[in-house]
C-alpha positions in Angstrom: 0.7 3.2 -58.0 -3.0 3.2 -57.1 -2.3 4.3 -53.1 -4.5 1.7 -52.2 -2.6 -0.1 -49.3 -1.5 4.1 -48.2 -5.5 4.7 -47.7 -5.7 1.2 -45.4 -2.5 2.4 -43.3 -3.6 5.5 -41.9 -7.2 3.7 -40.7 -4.9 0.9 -38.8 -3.1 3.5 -37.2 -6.1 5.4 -36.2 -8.0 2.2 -35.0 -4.8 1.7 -33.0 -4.4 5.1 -31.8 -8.0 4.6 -30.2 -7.5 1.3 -29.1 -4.2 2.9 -27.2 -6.7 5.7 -25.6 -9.2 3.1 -24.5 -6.6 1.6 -22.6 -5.3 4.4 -21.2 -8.5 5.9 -20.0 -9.5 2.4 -18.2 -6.0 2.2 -16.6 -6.6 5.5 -15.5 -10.0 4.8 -14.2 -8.6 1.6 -12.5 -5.7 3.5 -10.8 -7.6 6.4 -9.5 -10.4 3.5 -7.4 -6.8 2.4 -6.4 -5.1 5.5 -5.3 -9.1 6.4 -3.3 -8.9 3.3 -1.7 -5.0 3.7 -0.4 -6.2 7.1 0.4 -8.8 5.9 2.2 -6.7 3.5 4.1 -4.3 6.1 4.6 -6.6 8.0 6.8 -7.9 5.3 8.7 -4.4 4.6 9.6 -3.4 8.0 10.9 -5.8 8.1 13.0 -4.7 5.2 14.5 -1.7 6.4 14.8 -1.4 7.8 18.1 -3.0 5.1 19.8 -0.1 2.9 18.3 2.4 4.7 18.9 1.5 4.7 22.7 1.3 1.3 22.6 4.2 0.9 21.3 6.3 3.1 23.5 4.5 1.0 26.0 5.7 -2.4 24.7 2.0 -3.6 24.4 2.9 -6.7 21.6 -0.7 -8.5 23.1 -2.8 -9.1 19.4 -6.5 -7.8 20.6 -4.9 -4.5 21.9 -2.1 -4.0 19.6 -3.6 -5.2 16.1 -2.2 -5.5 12.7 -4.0 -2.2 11.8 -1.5 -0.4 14.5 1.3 -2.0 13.2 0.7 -0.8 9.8 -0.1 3.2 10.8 3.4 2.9 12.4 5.1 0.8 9.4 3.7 4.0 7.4 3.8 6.7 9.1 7.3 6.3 11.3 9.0 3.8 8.6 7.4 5.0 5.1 6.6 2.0 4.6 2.9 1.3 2.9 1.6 -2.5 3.7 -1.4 -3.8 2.5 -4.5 -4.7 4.4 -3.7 -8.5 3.2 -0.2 -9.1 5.1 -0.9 -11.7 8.2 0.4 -10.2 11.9 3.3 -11.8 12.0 4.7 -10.9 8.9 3.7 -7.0 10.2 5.4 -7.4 13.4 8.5 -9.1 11.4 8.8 -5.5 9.4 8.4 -3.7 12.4 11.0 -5.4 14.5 13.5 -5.1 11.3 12.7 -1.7 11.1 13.3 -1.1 15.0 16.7 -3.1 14.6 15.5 -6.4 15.9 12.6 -7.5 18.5 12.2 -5.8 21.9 14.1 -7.1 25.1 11.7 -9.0 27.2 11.7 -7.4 30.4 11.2 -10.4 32.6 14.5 -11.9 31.0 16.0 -8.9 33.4 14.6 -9.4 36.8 
């Protein structure tokens, strides 16, 4: 035997071996502008948080006081639950109110 398909194996595999590092490196480079943005988002979120959490002790539900960002810093930080910046207002006050157990008595209903 004259090794000549042994000699074009090893290349394939190098040139594959590379090809597998490229790949890896962009993920990675991809992931970490992911994981600063969430980060980022994070932050801005806790910061909210104590303004939210007032609110919400206070039963303020009205959408230019009590926005979507509020109901994510409590979805995160009470719940542990991380929502993205895309989900709609309803959908965030839908998780919150199954995360509380269902939605808040109205208190006019009472009186």
């Amino acid at each position: 035997s004259d090794g000549g398909g042994e000699d074009a194996t090893p290349e394939g595999a190098e040139a594959s071996r590379e090809a597998a590092e490229a790949e890896k490196l962009l993920l990675g480079m991809v992931s970490a502008k992911r994981s600063a943005r969430i980060r980022a988002d994070g932050a801005a979120l806790r910061a909210m948080l104590p303004a939210a959490e007032a609110m919400f002790e206070d039963g303020e539900r009205r959408k230019r006081l009590f926005t979507r960002d509020h109901i994510r810093a409590l979805l995160l930080f009470r719940f542990g639950r991380y929502t993205t910046r895309m989900l709609g207002r309803e959908k965030l006050m839908a998780l919150l109110d199954e995360e509380m157990g269902g939605p808040p008595a109205e208190m006019s209903d009472v009186s």
